[in-house]
PDB file of N, CA, C and O in Angstrom:
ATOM      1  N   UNK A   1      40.358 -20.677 -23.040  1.00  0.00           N
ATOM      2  CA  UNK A   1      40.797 -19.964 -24.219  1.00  0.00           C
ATOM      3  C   UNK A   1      40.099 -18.608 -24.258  1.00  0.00           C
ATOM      4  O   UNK A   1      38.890 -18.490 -24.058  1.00  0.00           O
ATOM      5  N   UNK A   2      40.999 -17.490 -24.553  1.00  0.00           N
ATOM      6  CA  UNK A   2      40.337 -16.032 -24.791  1.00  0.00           C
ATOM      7  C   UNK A   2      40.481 -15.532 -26.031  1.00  0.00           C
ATOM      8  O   UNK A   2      41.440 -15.291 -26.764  1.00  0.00           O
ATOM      9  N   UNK A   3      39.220 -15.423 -26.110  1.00  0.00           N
ATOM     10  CA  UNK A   3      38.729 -14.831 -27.284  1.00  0.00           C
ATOM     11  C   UNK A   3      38.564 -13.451 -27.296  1.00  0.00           C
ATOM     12  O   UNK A   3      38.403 -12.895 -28.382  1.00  0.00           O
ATOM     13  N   UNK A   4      38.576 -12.848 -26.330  1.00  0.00           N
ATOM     14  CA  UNK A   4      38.828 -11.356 -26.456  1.00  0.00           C
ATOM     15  C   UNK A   4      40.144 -10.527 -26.947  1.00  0.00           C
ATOM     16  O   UNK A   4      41.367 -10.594 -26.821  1.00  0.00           O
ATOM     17  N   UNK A   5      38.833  -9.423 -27.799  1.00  0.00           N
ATOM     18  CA  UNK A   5      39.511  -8.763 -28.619  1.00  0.00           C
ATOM     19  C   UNK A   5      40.007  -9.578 -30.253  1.00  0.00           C
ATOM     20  O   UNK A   5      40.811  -9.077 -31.038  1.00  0.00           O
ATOM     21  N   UNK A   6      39.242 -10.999 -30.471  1.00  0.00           N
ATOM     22  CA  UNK A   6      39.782 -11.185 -31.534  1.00  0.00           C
ATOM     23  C   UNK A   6      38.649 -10.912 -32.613  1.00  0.00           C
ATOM     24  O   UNK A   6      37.919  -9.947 -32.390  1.00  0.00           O
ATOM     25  N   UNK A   7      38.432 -11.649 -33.739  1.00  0.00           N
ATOM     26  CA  UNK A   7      37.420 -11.712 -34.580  1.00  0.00           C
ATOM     27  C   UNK A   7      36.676 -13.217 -35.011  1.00  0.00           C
ATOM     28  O   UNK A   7      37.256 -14.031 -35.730  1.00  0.00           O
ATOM     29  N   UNK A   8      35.131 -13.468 -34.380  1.00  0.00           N
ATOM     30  CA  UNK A   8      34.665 -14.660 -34.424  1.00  0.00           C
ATOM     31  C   UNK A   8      33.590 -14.665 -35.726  1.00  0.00           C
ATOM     32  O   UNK A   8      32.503 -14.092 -35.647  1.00  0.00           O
ATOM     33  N   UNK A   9      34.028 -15.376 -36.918  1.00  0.00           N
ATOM     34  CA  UNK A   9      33.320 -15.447 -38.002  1.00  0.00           C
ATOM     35  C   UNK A   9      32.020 -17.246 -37.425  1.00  0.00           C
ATOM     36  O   UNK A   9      32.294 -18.380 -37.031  1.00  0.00           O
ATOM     37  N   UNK A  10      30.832 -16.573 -37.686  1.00  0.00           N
ATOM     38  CA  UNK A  10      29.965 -17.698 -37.273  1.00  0.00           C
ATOM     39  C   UNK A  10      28.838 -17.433 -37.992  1.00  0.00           C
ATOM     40  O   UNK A  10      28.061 -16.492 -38.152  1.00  0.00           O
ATOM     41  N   UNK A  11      29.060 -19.100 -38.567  1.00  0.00           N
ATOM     42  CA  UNK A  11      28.198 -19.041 -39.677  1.00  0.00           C
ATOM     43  C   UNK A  11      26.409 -19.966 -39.451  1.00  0.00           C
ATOM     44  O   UNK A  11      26.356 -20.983 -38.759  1.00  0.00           O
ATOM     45  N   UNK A  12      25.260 -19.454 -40.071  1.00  0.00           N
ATOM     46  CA  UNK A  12      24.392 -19.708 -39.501  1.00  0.00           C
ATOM     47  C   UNK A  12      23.901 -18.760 -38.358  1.00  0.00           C
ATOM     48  O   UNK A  12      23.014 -19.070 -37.563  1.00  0.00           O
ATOM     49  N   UNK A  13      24.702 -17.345 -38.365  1.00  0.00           N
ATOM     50  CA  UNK A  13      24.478 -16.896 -37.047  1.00  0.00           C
ATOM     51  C   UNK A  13      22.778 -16.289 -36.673  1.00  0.00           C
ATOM     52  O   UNK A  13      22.359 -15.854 -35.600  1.00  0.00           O
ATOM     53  N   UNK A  14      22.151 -16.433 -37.804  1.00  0.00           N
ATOM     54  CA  UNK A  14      20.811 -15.790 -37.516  1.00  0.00           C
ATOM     55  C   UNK A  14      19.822 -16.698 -36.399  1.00  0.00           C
ATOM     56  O   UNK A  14      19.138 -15.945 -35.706  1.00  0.00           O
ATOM     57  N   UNK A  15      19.691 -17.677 -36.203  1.00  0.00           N
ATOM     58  CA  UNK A  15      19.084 -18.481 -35.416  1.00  0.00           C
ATOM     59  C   UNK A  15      19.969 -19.819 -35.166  1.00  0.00           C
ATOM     60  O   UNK A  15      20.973 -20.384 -35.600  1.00  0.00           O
ATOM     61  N   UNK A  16      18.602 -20.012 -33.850  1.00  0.00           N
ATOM     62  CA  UNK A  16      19.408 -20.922 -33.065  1.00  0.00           C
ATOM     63  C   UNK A  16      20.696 -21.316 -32.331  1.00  0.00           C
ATOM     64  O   UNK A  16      21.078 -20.585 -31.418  1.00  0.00           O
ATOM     65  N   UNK A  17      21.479 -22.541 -32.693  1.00  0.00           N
ATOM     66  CA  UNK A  17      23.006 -22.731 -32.021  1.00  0.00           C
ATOM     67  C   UNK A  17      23.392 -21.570 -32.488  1.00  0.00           C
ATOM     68  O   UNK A  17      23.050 -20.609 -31.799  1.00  0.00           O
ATOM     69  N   UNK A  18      24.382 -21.204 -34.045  1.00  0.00           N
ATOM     70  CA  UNK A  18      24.278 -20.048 -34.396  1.00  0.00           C
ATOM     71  C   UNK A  18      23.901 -18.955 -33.691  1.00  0.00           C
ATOM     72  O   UNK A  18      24.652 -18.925 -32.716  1.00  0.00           O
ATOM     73  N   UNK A  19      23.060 -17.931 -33.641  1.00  0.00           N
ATOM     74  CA  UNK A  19      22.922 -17.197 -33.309  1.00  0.00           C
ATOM     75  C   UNK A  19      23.366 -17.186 -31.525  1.00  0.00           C
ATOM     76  O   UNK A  19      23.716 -16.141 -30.975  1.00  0.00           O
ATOM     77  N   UNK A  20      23.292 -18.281 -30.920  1.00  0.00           N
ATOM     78  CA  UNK A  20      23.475 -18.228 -29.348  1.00  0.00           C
ATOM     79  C   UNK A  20      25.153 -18.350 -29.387  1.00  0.00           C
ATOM     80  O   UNK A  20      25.765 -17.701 -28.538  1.00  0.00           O
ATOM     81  N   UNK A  21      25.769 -19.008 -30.165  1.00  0.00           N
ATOM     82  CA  UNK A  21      27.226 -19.300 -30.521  1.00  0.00           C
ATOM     83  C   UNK A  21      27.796 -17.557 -30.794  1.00  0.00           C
ATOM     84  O   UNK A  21      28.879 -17.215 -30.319  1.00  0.00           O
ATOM     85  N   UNK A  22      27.196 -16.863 -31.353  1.00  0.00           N
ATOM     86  CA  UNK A  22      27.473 -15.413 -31.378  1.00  0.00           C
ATOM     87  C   UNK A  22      27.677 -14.733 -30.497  1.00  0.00           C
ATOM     88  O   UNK A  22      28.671 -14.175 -30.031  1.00  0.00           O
ATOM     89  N   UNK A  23      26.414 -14.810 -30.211  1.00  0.00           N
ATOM     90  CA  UNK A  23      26.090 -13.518 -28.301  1.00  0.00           C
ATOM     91  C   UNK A  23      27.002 -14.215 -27.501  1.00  0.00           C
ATOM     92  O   UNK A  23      27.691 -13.518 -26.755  1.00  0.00           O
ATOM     93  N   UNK A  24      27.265 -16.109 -27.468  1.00  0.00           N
ATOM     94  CA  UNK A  24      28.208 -15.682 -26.601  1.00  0.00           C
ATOM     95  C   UNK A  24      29.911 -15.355 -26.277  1.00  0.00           C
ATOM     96  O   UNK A  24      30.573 -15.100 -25.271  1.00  0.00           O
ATOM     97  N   UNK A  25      30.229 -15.551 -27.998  1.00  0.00           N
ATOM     98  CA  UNK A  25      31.815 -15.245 -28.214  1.00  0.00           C
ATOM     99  C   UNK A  25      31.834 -13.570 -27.900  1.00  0.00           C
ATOM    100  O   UNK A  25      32.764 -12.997 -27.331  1.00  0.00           O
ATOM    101  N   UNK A  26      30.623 -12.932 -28.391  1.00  0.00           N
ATOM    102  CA  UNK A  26      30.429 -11.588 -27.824  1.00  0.00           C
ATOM    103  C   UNK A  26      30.571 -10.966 -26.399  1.00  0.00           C
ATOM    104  O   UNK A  26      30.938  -9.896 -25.914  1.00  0.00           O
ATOM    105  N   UNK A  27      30.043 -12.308 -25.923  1.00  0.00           N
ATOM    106  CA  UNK A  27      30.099 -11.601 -24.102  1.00  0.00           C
ATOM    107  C   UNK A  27      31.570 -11.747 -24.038  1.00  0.00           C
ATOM    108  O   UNK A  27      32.101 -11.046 -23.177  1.00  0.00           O
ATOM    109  N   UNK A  28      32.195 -12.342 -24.603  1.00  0.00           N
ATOM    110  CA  UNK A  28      33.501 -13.078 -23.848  1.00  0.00           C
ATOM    111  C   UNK A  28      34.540 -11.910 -24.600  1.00  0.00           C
ATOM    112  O   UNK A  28      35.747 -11.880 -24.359  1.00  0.00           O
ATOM    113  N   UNK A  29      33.757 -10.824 -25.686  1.00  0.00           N
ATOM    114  CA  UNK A  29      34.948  -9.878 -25.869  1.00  0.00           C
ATOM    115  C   UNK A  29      35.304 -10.542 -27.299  1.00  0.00           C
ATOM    116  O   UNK A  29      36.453 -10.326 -27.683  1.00  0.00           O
ATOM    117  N   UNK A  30      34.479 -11.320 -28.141  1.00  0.00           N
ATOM    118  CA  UNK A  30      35.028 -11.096 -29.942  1.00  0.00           C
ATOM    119  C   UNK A  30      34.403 -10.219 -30.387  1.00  0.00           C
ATOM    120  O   UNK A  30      33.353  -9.931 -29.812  1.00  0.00           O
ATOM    121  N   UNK A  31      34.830  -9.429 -31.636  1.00  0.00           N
ATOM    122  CA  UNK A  31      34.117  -8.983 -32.219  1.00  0.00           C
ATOM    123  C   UNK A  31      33.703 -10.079 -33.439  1.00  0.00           C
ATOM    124  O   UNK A  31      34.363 -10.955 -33.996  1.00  0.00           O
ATOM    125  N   UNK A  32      32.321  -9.632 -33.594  1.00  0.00           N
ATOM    126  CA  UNK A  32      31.641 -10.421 -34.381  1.00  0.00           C
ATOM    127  C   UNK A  32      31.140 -10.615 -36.170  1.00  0.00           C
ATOM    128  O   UNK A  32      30.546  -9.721 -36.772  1.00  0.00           O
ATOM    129  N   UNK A  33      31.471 -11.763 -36.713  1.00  0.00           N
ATOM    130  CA  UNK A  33      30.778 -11.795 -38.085  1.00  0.00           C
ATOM    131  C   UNK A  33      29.744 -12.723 -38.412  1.00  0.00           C
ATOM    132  O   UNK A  33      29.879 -13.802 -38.990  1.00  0.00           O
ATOM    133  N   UNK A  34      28.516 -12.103 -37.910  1.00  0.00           N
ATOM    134  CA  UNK A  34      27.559 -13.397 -38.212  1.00  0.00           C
ATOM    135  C   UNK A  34      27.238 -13.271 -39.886  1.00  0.00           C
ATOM    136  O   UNK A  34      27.031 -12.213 -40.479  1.00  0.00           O
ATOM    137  N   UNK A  35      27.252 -14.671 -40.498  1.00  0.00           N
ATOM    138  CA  UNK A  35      27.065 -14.985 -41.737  1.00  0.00           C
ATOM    139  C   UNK A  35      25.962 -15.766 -42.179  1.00  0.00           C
ATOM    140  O   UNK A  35      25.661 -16.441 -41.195  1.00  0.00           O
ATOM    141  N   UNK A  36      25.077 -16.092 -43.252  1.00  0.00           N
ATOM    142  CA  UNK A  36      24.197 -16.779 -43.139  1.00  0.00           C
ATOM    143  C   UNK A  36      23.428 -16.200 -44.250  1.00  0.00           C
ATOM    144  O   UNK A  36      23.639 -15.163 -44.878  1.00  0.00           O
ATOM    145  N   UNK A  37      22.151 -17.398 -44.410  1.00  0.00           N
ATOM    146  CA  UNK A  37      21.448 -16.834 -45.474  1.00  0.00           C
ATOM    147  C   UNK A  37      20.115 -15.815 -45.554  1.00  0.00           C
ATOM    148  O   UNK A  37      19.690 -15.177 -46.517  1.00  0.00           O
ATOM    149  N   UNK A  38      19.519 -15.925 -43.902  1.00  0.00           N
ATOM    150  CA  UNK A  38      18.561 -14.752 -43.470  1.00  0.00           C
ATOM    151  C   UNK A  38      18.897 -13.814 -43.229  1.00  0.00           C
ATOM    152  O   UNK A  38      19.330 -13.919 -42.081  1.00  0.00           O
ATOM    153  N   UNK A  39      19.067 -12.408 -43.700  1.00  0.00           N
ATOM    154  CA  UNK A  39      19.353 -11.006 -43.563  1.00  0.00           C
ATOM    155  C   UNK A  39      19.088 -10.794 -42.756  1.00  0.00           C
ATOM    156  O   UNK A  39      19.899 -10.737 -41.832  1.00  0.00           O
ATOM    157  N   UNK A  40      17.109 -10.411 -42.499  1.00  0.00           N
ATOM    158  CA  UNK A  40      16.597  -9.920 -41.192  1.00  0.00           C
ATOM    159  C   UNK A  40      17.211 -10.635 -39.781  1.00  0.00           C
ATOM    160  O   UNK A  40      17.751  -9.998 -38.877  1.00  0.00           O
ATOM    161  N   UNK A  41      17.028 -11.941 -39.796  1.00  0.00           N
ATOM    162  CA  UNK A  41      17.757 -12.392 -38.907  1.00  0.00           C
ATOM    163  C   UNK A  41      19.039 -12.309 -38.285  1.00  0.00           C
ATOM    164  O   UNK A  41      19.226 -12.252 -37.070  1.00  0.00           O
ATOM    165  N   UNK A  42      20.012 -12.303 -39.278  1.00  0.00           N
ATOM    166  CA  UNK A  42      21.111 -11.753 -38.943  1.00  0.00           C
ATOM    167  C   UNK A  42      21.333 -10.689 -38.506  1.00  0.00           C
ATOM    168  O   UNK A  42      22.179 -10.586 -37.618  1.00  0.00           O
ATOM    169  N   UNK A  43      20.638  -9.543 -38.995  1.00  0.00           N
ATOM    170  CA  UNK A  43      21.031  -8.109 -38.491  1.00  0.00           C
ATOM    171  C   UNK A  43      20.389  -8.087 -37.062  1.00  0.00           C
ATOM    172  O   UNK A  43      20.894  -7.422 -36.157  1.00  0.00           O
ATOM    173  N   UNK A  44      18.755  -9.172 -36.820  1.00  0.00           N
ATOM    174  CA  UNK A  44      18.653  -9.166 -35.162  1.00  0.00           C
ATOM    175  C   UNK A  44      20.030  -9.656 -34.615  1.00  0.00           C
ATOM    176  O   UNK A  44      20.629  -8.677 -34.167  1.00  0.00           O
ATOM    177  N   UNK A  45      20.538 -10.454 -34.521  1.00  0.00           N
ATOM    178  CA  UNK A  45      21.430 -11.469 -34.018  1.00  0.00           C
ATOM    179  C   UNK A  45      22.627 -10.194 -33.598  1.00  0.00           C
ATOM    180  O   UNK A  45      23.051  -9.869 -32.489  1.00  0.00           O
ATOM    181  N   UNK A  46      23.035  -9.515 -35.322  1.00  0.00           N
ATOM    182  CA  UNK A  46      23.814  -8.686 -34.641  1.00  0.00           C
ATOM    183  C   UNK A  46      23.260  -6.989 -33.699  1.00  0.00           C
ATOM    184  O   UNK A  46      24.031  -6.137 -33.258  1.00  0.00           O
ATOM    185  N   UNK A  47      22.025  -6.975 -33.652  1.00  0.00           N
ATOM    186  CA  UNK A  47      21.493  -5.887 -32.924  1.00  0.00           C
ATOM    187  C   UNK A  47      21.319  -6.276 -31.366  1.00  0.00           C
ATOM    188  O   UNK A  47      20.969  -5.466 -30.508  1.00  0.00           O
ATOM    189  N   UNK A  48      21.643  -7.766 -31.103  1.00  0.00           N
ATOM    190  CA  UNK A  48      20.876  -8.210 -29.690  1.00  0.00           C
ATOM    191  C   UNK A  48      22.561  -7.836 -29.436  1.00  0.00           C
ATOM    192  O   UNK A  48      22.785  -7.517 -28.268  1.00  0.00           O
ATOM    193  N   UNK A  49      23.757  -7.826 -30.336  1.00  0.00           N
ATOM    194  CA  UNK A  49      25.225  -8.079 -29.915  1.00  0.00           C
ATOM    195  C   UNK A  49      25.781  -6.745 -29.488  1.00  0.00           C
ATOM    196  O   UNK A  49      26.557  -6.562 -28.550  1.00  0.00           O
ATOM    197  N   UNK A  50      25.117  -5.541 -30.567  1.00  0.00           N
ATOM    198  CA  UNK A  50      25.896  -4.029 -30.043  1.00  0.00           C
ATOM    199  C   UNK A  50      24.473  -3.852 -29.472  1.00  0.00           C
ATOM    200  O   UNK A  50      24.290  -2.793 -30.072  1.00  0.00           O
ATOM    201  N   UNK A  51      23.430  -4.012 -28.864  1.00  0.00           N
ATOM    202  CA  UNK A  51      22.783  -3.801 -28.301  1.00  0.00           C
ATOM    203  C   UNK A  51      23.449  -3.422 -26.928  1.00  0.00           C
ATOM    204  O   UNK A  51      23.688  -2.272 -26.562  1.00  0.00           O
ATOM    205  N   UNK A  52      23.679  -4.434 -26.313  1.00  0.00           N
ATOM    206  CA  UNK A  52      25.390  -4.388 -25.287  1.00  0.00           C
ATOM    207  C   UNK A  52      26.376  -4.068 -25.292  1.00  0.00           C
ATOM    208  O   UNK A  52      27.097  -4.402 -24.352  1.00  0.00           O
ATOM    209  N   UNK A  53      26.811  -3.387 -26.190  1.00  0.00           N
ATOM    210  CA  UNK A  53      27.705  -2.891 -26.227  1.00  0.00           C
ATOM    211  C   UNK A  53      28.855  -3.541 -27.188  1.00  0.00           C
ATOM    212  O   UNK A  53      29.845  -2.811 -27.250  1.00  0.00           O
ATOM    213  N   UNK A  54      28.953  -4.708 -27.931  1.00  0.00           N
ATOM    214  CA  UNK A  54      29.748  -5.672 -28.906  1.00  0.00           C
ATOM    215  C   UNK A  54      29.651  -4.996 -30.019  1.00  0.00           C
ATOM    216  O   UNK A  54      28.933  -4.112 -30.487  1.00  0.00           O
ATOM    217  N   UNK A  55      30.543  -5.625 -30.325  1.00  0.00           N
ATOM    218  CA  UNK A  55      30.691  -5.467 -32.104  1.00  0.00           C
ATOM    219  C   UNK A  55      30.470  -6.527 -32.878  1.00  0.00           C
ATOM    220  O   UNK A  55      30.660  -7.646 -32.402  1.00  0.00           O
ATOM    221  N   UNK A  56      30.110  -6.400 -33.968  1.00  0.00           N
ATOM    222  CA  UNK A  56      29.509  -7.292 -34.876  1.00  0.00           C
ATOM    223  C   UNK A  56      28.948  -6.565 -36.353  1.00  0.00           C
ATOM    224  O   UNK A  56      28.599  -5.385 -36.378  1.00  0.00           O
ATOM    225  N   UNK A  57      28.930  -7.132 -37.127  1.00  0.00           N
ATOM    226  CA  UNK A  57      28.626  -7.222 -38.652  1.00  0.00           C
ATOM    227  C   UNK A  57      27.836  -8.079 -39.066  1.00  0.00           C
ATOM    228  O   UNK A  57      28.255  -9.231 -38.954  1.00  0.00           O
ATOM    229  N   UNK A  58      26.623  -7.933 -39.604  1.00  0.00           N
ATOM    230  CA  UNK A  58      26.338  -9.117 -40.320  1.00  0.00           C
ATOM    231  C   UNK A  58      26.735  -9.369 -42.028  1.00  0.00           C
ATOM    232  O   UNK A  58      26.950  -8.439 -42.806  1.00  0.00           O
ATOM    233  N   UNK A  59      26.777 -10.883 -42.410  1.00  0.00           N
ATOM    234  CA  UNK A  59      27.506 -10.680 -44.205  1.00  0.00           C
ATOM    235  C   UNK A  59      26.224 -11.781 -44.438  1.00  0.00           C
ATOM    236  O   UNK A  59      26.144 -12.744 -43.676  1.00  0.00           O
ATOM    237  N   UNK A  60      25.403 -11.625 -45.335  1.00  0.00           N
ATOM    238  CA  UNK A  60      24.405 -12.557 -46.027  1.00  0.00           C
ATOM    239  C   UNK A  60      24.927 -13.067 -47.278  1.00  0.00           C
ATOM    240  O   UNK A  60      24.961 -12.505 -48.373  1.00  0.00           O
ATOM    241  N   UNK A  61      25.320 -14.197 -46.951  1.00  0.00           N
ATOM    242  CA  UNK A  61      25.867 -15.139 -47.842  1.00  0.00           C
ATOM    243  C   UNK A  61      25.905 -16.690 -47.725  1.00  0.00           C
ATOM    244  O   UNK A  61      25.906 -17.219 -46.613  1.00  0.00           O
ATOM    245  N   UNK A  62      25.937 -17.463 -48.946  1.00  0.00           N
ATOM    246  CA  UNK A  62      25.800 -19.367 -48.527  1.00  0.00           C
ATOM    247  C   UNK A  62      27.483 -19.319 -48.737  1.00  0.00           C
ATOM    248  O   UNK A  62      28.177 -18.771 -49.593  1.00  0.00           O
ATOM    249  N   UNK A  63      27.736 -19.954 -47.833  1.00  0.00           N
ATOM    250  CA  UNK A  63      29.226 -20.020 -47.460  1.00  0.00           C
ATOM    251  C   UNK A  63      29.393 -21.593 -47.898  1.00  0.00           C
ATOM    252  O   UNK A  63      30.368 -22.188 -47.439  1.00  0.00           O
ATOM    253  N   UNK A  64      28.656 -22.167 -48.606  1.00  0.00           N
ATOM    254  CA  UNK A  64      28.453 -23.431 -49.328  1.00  0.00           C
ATOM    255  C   UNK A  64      29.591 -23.032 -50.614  1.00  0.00           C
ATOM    256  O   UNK A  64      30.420 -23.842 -51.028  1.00  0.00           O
ATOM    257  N   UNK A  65      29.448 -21.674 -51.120  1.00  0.00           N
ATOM    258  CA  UNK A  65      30.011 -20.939 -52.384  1.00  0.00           C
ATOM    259  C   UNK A  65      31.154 -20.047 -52.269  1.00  0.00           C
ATOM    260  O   UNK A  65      31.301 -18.888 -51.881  1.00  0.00           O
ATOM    261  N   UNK A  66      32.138 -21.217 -52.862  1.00  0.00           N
ATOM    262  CA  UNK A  66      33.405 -20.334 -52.548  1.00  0.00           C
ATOM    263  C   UNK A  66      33.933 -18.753 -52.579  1.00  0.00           C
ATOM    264  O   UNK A  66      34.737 -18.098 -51.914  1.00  0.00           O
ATOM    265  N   UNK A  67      32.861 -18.436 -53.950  1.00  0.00           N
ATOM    266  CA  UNK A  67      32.978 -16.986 -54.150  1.00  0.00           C
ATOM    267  C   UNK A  67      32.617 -15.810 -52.836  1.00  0.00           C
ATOM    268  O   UNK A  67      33.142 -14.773 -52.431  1.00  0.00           O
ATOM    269  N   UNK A  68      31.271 -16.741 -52.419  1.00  0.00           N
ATOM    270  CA  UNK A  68      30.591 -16.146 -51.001  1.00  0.00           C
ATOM    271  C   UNK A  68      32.044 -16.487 -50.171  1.00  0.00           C
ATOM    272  O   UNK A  68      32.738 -15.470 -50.172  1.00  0.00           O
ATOM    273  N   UNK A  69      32.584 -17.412 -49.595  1.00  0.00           N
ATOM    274  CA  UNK A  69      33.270 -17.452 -48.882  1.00  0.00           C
ATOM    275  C   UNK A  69      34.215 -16.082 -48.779  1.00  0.00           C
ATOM    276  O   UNK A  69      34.424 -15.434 -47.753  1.00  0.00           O
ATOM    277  N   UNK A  70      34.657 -15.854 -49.921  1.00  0.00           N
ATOM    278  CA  UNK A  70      35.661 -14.715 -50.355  1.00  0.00           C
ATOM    279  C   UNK A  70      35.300 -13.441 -49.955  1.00  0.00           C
ATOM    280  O   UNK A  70      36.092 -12.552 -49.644  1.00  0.00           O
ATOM    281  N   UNK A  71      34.233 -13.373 -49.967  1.00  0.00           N
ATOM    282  CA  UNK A  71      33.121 -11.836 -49.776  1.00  0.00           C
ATOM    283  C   UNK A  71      32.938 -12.349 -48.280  1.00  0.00           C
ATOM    284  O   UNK A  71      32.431 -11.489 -47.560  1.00  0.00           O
ATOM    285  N   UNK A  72      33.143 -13.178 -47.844  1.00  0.00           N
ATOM    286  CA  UNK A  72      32.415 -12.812 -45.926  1.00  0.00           C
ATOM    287  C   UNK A  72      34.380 -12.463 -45.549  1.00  0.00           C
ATOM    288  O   UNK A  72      34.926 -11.409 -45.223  1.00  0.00           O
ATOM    289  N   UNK A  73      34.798 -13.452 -45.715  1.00  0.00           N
ATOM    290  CA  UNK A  73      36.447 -13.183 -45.577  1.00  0.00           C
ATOM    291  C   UNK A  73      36.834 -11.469 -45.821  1.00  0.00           C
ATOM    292  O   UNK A  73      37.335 -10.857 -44.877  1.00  0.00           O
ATOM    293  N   UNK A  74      36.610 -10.875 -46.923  1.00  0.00           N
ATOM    294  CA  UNK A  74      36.831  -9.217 -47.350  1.00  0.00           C
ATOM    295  C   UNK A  74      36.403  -8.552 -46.313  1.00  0.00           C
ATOM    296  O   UNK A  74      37.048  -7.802 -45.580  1.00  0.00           O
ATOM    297  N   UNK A  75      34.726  -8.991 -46.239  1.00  0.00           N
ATOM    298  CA  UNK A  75      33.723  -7.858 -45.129  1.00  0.00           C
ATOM    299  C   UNK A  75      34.557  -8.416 -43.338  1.00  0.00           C
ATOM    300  O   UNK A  75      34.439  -7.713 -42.334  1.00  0.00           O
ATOM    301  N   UNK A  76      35.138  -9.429 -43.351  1.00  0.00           N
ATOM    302  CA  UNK A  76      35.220  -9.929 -41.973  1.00  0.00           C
ATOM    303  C   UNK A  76      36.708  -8.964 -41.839  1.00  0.00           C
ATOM    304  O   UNK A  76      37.345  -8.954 -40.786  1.00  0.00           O
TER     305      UNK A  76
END
């Protein structure tokens, strides 16, 4: 399956599975929305992604909360 060129919303993306689940829909050509509740983290996650050259966004939000859901969906 190719994922290039689409848009991969991944949540938890600041660490761990998460964050490795990112970099690698990134290598493969998504652009990226890591979501989650650590800021700093996230914005590493997405700095290790256009670091290389990817795209990516980070959205700090609990996606537990539908309203949050709505706001990563807008920014994504």
């Amino acid at each position: 399956m190719s994922v290039a060129g689409k848009t991969a919303l991944v949540t938890g993306a600041g660490t761990g599975i998460g964050r490795a689940t990112a970099q690698l829909l990134a290598e493969r050509g998504a652009r990226g929305v890591a979501a989650g509740l650590q800021p700093d983290a996230l914005r590493e996650t997405v700095k290790t992604i256009t670091d290389v050259g990817g795209m990516a966004i980070a959205v700090d939000a609990d996606v537990s909360d539908p309203d949050a859901i709505e706001t990563v969906a807008a920014r994504a």
